[in-house]
N, C-alpha and C positions, 0 to 999 in steps of 0.2 A: 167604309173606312177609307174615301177617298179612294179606291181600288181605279186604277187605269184600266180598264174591263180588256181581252182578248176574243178576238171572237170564236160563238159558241162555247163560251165556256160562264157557269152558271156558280152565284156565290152561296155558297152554305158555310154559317158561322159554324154548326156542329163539327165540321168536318176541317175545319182551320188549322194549318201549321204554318206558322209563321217565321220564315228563313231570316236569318240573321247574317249578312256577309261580316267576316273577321277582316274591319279594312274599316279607311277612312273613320267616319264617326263612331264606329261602335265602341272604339276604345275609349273615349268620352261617355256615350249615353249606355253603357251596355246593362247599366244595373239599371235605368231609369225603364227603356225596352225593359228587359226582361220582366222586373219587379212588375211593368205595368200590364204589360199579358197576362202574365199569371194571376193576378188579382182579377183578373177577366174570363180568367177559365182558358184562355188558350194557349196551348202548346207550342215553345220556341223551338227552332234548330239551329246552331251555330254552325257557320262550316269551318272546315279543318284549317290548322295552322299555315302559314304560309311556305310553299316549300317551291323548287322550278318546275314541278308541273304546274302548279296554280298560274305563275307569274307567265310561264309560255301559253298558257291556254289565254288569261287575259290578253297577254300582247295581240295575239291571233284575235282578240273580238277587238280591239280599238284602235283605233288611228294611231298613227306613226306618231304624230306631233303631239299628243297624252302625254302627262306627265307619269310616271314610272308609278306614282302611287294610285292613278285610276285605270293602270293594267291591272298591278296587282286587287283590286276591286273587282275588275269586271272578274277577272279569275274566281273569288270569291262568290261572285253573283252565281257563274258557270257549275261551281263547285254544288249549290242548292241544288240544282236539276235531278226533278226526283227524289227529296228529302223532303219537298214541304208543298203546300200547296199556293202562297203566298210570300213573297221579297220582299221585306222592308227595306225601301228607299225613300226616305223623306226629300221635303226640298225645305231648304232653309237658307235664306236667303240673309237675313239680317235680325237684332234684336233691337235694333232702334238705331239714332244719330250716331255715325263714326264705329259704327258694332257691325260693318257687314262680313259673310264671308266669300270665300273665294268662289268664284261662274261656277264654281262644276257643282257645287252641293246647293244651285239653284236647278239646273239644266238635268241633275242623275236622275230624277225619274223618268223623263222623259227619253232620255240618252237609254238607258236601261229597257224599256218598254218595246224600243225598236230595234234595238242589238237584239235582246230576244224575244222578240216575234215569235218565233215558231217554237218553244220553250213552253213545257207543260205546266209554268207558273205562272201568277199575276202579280203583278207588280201593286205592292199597297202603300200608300203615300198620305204622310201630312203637308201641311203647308206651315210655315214659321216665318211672317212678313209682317213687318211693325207699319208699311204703308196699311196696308190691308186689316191692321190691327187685329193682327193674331199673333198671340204669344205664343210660346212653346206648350201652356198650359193649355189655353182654348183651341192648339190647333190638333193637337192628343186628347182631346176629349173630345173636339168635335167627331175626330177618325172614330169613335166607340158608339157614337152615337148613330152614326151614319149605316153603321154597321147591324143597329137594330136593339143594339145595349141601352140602357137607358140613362139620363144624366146623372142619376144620384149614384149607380154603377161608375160610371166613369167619371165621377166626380172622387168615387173613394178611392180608387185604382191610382186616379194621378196624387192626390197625397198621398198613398201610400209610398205612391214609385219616389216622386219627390223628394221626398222627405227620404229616402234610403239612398238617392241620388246623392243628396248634397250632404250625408254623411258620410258616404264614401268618396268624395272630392273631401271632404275635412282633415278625414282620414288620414288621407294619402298626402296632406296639406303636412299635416301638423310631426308627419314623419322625415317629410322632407327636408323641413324648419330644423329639424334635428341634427340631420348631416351637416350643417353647417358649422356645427359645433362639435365636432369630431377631431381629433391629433391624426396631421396625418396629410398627406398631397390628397387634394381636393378639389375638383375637376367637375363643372358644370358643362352637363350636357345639353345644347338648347335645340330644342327639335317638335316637333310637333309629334302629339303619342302615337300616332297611327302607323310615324318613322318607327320611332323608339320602341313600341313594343309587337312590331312586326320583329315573327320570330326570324324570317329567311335575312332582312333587310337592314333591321338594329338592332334588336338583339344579340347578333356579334359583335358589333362594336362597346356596346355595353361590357357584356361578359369580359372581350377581353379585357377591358380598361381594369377591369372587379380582378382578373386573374393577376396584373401588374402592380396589385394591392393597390391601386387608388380610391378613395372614396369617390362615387361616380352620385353625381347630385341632378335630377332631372329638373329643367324647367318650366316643364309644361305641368309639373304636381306642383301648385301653387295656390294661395289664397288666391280665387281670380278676381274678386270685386277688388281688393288693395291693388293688385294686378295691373289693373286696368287703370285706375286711378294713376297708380306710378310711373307707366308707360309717358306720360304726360311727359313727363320730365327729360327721356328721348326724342320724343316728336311730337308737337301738339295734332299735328295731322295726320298719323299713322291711323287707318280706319280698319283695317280688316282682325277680327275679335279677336281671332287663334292666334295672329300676329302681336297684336297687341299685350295679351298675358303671357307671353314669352318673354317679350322687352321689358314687358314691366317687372317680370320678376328677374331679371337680370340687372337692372335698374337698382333693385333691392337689393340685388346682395354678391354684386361681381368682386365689391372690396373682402368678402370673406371667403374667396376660392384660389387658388392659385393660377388656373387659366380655366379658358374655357373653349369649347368645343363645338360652332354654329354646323348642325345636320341635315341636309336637304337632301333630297331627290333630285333626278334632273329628267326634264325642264322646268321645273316651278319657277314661273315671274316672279310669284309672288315675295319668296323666300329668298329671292334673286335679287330683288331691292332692297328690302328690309335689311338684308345681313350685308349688303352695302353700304347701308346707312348706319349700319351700328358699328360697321369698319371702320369708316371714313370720318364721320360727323361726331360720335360718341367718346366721353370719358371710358364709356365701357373696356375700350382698348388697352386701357393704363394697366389692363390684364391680358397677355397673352392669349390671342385668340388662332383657333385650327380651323379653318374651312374645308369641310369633306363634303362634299355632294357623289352623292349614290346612284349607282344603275344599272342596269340591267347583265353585266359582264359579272361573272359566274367566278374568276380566279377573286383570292383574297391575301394573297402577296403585300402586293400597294399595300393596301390595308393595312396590314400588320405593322409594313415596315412604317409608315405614316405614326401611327398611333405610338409605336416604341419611339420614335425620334424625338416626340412632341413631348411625352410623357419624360422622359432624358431630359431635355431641357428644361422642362418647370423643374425635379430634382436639384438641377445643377443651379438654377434661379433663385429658388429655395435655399440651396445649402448657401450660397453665398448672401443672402439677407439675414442669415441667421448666426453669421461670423462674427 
């Protein structure tokens, strides 16, 4: 299955548990993973929610200059040790022209393999490179095949996973389509899920906003093919995918929120240009926008008082359009 081998250590499918870090992409693929093991026979482990042991264990395995969401990863990664036999870290690189993503979910397995070394896992890997022409389909069936599974095996596993994948993106699409059409201050969260539904990281900022009675609308739950297509209409050149379905569903629908709310991590370049460019360049402004970048300091003061001041002014914005 693509497996990065360690040495002296020998693979048996029978005996496969397959660790799931609660970070980066799993909040994306976590039904498409799971759904596709299990159709395979083998046994997933998630690690636990994120909390500051995780987040100081990660820090302690990466570099200083990491961005805040690939501490809390490696944390995640740390947390498997001794619950499974196997880390999935994929690398995926891109889905094709103007679809790629950020260096680090090309370089994690590799980064991962050598952080732990000496770690009684093995590190198991796809590859998702449109040079190379593998899609996400051919490069999860290849992993099954390599593995000793056979293709009509892994042929059914990936429609099964598939297909429960993209109905839970629907899902979660057609719910969010919803909030929009809600009475009430309405407040677009735009963040990447990995932000947002980190329980240590975003998850409080959510909550509160839910506790200050705002309707809190995420942007990364979005149709992503309209998504993508829409983005156009911010940047013809914006390339990176995550980035891209963010913009474009704000694109779609910043005229029916009252502000909105760009979530980053710090360091991210990536989020670092983009929410510059939707500062500076974009209609999207014509809507009150909060820039909060997140990290690693432990009070939540700021915070609070950030989020109450912001959430006061759209109110006060509101009542007076509505005079």
């Amino acid at each position: 299955m693509n497996i990065i081998k360690m040495p002296g250590k020998e693979n048996h499918v029978e005996e496969m548990v397959v660790g799931l870090p609660r970070a980066f992409l799993y909040y994306r693929y976590k039904v498409l993973w799971e759904t596709f093991f299990k159709e395979l026979g083998i046994r997933t482990v998630v690690s636990p929610d994120t909390n500051l042991e995780i987040m100081k264990n990660g820090a302690g395995r990466a570099a200083s200059e990491m961005c805040m969401a690939m501490k809390i990863y490696m944390g995640h990664v740390e947390a498997l040790e001794g619950k499974c036999t196997h880390v999935l870290v994929p690398r995926i690189l891109d889905f094709g022209i103007r679809r790629v993503m950020c260096t680090n979910f090309e370089a994690l397995p590799d980064l991962v393999s050598n952080v732990f070394r000496d770690c009684s896992f093995q590190v198991l890997s796809y590859d998702v490179d449109s040079g190379k022409r593998k899609d996400h389909r051919k490069a999860m069936m290849e992993m099954a095949v390599e593995n000793g599974f056979s293709l009509k095996a892994a042929s059914k596993a990936w429609k099964t996973a598939s297909k429960a994948q993209d109905e839970a993106w629907a899902a979660a699409a057609r719910k969010t389509e919803a909030l929009y059409h809600k009475e009430g201050l309405k407040l677009i969260l735009a963040g990447h899920s990995y932000i947002i539904e980190d329980e240590y990281i975003g998850k409080p900022v959510l909550q509160k906003l839910e506790k200050m009675g705002v309707t809190v609308i995420r942007a990364d739950q979005v149709d992503k093919k309209k998504a993508l297509r829409e983005s156009e209409k911010a940047s013809p050149t914006l390339k990176w995918e995550l980035s891209r379905e963010i913009v474009g569903s704000l694109a779609m629908h910043y005229a029916q929120a009252d502000g909105i709310i760009l979530l980053a991590v710090y360091p991210c370049a990536l989020d670092s240009m983009v929410n510059d460019m939707l500062i500076h360049k974009n209609k999207i402004t014509k809507v009150p926008v909060l820039q909060m970048t997140l990290d690693d300091q432990t009070g939540s003061a700021g915070l609070d008082t950030r989020l109450e001041s912001f959430v006061d002014i759209l109110e006060m914005r509101r009542g007076e359009q509505n005079e």
